[in-house]
C-alpha positions in Angstrom: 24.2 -25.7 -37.4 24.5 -24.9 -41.1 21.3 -23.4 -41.0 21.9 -20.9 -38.1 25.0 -20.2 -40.0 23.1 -19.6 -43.2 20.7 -17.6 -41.2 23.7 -14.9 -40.0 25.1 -14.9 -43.4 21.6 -14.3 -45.4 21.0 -11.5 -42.3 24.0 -9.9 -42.2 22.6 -6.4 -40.6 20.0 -8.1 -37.8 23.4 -10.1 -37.6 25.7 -7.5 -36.6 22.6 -5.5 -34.6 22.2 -8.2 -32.6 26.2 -8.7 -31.8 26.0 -5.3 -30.8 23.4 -5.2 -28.2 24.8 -8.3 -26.7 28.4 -6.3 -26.4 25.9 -3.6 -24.5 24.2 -5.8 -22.6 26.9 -8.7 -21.4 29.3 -5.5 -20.6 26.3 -3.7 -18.6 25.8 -6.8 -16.5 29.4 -7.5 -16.2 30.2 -4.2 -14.9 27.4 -4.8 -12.2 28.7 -8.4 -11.7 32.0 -6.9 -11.1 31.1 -4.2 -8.5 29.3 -7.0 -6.6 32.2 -9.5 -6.5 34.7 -6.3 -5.2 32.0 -6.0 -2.5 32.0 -9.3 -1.3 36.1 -9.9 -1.1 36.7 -6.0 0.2 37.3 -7.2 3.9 39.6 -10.3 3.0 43.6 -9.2 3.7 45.0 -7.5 0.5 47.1 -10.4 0.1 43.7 -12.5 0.0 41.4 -10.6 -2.2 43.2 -10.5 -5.6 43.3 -14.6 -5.1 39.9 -14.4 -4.3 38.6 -12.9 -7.4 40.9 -15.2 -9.3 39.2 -17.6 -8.3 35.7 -16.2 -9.0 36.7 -15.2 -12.6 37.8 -19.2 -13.0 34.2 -20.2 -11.6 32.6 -17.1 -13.8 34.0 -19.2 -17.0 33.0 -22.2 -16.1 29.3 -20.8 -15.1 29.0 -18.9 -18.1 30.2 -22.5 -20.1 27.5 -24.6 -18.7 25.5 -21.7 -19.6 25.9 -22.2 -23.2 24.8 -25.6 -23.0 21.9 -23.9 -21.1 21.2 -21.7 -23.5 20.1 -24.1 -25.9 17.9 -25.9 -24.1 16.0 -22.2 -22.8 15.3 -21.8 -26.7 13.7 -25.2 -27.1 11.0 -24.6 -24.1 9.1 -21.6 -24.8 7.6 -21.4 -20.9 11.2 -20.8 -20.0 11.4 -17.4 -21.9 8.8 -15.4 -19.8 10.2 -16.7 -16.7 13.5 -15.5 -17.5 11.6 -12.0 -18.7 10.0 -12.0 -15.2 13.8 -11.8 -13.7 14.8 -9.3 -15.9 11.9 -7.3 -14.5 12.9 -7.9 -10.9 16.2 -6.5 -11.6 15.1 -3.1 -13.3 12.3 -3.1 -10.9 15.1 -3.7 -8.1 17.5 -1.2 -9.8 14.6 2.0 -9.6 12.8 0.6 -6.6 13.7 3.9 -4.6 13.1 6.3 -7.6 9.8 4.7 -8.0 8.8 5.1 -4.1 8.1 1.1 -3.9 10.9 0.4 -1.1 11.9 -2.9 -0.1 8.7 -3.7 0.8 7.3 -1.8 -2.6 9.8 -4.4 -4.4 8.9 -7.5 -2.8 5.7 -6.9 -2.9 5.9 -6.6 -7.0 7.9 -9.2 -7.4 4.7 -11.3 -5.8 1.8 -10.3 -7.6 4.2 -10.9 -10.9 5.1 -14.3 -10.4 1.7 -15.1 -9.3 0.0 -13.8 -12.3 2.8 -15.6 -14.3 2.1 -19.2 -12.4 -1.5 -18.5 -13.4 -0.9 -17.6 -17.3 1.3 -21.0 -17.8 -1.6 -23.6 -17.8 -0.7 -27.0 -19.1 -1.9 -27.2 -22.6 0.2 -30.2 -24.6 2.9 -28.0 -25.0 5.0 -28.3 -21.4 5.4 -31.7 -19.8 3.8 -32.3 -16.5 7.0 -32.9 -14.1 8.0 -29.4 -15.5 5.1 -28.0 -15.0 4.8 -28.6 -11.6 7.9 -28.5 -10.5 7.7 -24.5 -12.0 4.7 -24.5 -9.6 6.2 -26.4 -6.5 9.0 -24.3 -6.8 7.0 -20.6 -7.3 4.9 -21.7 -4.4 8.0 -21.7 -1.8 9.5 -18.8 -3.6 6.2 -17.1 -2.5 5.9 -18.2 0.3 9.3 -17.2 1.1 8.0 -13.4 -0.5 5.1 -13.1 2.1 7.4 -14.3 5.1 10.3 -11.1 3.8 7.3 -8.8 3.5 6.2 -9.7 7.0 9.3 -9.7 8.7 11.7 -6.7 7.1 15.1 -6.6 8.4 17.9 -4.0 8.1 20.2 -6.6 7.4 18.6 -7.2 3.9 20.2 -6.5 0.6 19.9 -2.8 -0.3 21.0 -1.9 -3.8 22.3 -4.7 -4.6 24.8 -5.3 -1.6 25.3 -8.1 -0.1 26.0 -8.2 3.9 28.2 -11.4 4.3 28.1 -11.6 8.0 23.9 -12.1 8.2 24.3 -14.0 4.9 23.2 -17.7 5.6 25.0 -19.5 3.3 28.5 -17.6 4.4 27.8 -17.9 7.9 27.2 -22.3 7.6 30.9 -22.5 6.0 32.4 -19.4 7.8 32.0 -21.8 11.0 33.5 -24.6 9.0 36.1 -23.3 6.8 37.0 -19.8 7.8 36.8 -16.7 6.1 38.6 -16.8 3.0 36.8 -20.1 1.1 33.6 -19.1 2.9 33.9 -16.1 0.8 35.0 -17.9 -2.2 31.5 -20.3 -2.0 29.5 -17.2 -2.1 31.4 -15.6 -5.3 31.1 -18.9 -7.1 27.2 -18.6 -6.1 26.9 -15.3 -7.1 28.8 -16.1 -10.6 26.4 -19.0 -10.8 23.3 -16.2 -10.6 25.4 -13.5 -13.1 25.4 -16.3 -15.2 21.8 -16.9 -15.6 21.3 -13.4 -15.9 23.4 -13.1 -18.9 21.9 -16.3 -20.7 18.2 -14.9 -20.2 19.3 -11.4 -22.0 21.6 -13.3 -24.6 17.7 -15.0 -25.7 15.7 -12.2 -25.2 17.6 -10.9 -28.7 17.9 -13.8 -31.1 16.9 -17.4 -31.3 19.8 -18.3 -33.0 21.9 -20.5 -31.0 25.5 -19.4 -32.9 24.8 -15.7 -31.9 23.6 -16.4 -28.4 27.6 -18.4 -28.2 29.1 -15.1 -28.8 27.0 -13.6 -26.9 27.4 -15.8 -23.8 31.4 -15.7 -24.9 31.0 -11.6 -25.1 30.6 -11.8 -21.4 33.4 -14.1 -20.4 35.6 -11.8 -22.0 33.9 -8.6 -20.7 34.2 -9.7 -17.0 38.1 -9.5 -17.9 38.3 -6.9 -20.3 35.4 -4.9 -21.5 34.0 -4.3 -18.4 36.7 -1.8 -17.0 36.2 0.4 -19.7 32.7 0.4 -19.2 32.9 1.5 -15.7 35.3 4.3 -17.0 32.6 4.9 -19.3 29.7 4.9 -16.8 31.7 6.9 -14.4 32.0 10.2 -17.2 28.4 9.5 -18.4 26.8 8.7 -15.3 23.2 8.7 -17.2 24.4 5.1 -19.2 23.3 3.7 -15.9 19.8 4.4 -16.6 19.7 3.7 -20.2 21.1 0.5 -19.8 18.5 -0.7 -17.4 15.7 0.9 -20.1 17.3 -1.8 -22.7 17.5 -4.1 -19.8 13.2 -3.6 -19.5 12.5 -4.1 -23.4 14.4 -7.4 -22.9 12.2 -8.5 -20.3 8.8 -7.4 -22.3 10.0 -8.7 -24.9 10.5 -12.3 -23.4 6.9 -11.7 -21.5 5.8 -11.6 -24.9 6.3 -15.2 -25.8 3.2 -15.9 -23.4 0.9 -13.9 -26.1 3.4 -15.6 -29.1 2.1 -19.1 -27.5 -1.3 -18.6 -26.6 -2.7 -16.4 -29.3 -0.1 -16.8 -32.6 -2.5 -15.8 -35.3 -3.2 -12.5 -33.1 -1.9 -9.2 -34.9 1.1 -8.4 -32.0 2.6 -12.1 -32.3 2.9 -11.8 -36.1 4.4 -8.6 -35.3 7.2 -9.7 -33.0 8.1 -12.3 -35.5 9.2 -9.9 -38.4 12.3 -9.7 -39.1 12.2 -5.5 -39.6 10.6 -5.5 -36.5 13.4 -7.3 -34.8 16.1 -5.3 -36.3 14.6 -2.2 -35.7 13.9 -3.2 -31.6 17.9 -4.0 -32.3 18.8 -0.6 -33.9 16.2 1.0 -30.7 18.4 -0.4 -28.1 21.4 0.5 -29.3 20.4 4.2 -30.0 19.0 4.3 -26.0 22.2 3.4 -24.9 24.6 5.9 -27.7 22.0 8.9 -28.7 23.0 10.2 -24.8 26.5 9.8 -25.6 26.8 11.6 -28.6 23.7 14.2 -27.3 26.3 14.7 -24.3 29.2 14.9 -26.2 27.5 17.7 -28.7 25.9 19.9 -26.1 26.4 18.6 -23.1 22.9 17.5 -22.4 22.4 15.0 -20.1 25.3 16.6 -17.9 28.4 14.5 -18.1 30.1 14.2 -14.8 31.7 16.9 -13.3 35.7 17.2 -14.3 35.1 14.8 -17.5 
């Protein structure tokens, strides 16, 4: 732990870079986390909803607690990076599926031929034990199977944009019968904080391998789903474009988590010595954060992207 601490201290600017992308990033994904929640507890009674969300805030903490503890485990298996870089994909590729004419279909479809090239690229060699490794598989295998059975059988009541429809959701419907409305909506915001979770553990890693600064990171977004994340939706909702160039930050996360396949197999080659120097890394750090501010400033100056209207 001294040695992490040491690490910060001697690296003071990749230090502070890094902080800074996480704020970026944990708000980003709180802010989507937080639209998602409202949509799930919008038909509860008024009365209802406000406990509700109490109630999946209490469950986000405790989530986003066990993720720390999951955290450093993720940077002691390497084969657990590009997995989590996969996901990341899915959600930008999710996020511009329409804009890139893929569709549902179009998105499904990618998310198939992904994973399958990834179950093919993680081949046992020493480094991953076998239960793991084919557990990973078992567990793809079902997942595409599952892909080919959506792909085949589209229906209108599947997520669009992010949405969820409670009343053809499965898991809702099983406790709905059981335990009425209001917990059966609770169970599916603890599940959903459960999935925000991961998400934010898999971008905290992406940036650093240093355990303190994935804490803060991972803490970042416990406080952002309280705090930051309504000014970012103020934010988002006068400079509409921040949308877009948070989900371009949320892509080089994801390639750069891919990477760690090319970092394992091939270490001498010339791109895995390049992804472990340290200028490297803080310039990628410094990159991300211009994406997300040059618009802001660029807007700000001469109103270019537009801001929205009225602001």
């Amino acid at each position: 732990m001294n040695e992490l601490l040491q690490e910060i201290l001697n690296n003071p600017l990749p230090s502070l870079a890094v902080i800074g992308n996480l704020i970026i990033i944990e708000s980003l994904l709180s802010v989507d986390n937080a639209a998602v929640l409202a949509t799930l507890v919008i038909d509860l009674p008024k009365e209802q909803r406000s406990r509700a969300l109490r109630y999946g805030i209490l469950g986000a903490y405790a989530f986003r607690g066990l993720a720390m503890i999951f955290a450093s485990y993720l940077i002691g298996f390497w084969w657990l990076k590009p997995i989590g870089g996969l996901y990341l994909l899915w959600l930008v590729i999710d996020q511009f599926k329409h804009q890139l004419k893929l569709g549902e279909i179009g998105s499904l479809i990618s998310r198939f031929l992904s994973l399958a090239a990834l179950l093919f690229l993680i081949q046992n060699d020493g480094s991953i034990s076998i239960t793991a490794l084919w557990t990973f598989r078992i567990l793809s295998g079902i997942y595409l199977a599952y892909l080919v059975y959506s792909i085949a059988k589209i229906k209108e009541d599947m997520e669009d944009d992010g949405e969820i429809n409670k009343s053809n959701n499965k898991v809702y419907q099983f406790f709905y019968k059981k335990i009425g409305t209001f917990w059966s909506t609770v169970i599916l915001v603890e599940i959903m904080d459960m999935a925000f979770s991961i998400d934010n553990v898999f971008a905290a890693v992406a940036f650093t391998p240093n355990i303190l600064l994935i804490y803060v990171g991972v803490f970042i977004g416990i406080l952002a789903m309280r705090f930051i994340a309504q000014w970012f939706v103020k934010l988002m909702e006068k400079y509409t474009f921040l949308e877009t160039s948070a989900f371009i930050v949320i892509l080089m996360l994801s390639l750069k988590l891919l990477m760690s396949l090319l970092s394992h197999y091939q270490p001498e080659s010339y791109i895995s010595k390049l992804g472990e120097d340290s200028k490297v890394e803080l310039f990628l750090s410094l990159l991300t954060m211009l994406i997300f501010f040059a618009p802001v400033i660029s807007s700000l100056l001469f109103n270019f992207p537009k801001r929205a209207s009225g602001s």
